[in-house]
Each structure stands twice: as structure tokens, then as C-alpha cells.
N, C-alpha and C positions, 0 to 999 in steps of 0.2 A: 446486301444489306444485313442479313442473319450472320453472316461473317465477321461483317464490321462490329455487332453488339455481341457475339461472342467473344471475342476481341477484347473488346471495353472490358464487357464483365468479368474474364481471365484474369486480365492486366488489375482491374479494382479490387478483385477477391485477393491479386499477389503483392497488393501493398496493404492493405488491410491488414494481412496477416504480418506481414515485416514490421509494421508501426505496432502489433501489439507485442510481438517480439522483443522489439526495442524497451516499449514500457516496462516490460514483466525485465529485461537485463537489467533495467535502471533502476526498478525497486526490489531486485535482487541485491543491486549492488548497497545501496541504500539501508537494508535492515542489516546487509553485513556490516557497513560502518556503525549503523547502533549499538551492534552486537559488541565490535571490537571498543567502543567510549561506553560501553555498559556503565561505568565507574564513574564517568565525568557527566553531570549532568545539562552542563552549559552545552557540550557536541552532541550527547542525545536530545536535548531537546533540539539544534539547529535538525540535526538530521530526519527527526519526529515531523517536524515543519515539512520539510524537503519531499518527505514521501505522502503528507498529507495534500498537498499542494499537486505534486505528480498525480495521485489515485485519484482526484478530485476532478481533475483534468481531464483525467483519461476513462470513468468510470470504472476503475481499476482497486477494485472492494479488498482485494488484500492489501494492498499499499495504504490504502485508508485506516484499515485496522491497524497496521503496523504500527504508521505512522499516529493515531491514537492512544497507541500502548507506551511507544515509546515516549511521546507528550506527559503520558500519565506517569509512567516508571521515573522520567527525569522529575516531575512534581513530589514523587514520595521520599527521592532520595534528597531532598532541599526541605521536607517536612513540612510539604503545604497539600495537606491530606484533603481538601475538600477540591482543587483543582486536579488531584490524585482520581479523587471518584469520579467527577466529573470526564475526564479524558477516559478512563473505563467503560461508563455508563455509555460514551458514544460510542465505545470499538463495540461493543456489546449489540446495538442497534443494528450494525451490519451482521449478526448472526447470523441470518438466514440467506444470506445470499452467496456467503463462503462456506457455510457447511459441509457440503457435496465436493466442491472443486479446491478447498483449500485445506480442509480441515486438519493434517497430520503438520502442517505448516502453524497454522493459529492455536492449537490447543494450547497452550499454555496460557492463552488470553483469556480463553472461557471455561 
């Protein structure tokens, strides 16, 4: 019986890890595509969406922020500054939970 729940637990600890893997490649992939439509704000904001929806999903605090920033950056670059704040003020709210683990990643956000 202690075999069989070692077992389990192995096998659950080895997909846990593969699914956060997966998240972290997709909102890898994700801010790189903001990165590259930096200029267009109609593909930064889909892609804003895209990684907001992902980190939300997934409890996944840098993808949230990304995906906030880039919401926000697509809002300043169309000149609707209070939607602009707004999308800031939320990536801001996850501060503390990316500090430690993300930080050389986010600073330009905070």
C-alpha cells in the first residue's frame, strides 16, 4: 500500500511540475509576442488579454502582470490615460507576490 501512494505522489508531484512548465512557456511565449506588436496596440492589447486570462487561470502572478502592463501600454499608446492608470494600478497590486521570484523580469513595471 505505501508503494502504491508513493507511486501517486511521484506521478502527481511529475505532472504538476510539467503543467507549470507548460504555463510559464506559454506566457513566455506570450510577452514575447507583446514585445514584438509593442507598436500596434490592437495585438498588444489581444495579447495583454491572452496572458491575463492564462495567469488567472493558472495563478500564475507574472503572466497577470504582464498581461496588465501590456493592457495598460496598449491604453497609452490610443491616449486613453485613465484606462492607462487603471491597468497599471492592477499589475502593481500583484507586487508582492512577484517580487522575490520575478523581479529582474517585472521591473520596468514597478
Amino acid at each position: 500500500m505505501k508503494r502504491v501512494f508513493l507511486l501517486f505522489l511521484c506521478f502527481s508531484t511529475y505532472l504538476c511540475a510539467q503543467e507549470s512548465s507548460s504555463v510559464e512557456t506559454e506566457s513566455n511565449r506570450l510577452v514575447a509576442l507583446c514585445k514584438k506588436n509593442g507598436n500596434n496596440p490592437d495585438s498588444l492589447s489581444f495579447y495583454g488579454h491572452k496572458l491575463l486570462k492564462l495567469g488567472k487561470e493558472n495563478n500564475h502572478y507574472k503572466a497577470i502582470v504582464e498581461g496588465y502592463f501590456a493592457q495598460g501600454y496598449a491604453a497609452s499608446i490610443t491616449k486613453n490615460q485613465d484606462v492607462f492608470i487603471t491597468y497599471l494600478d492592477s499589475a502593481l497590486l500583484y507586487k508582492e507576490e512577484i517580487i522575490d521570484d520575478h523581479f529582474s523580469d517585472v521591473a520596468r513595471i514597478m
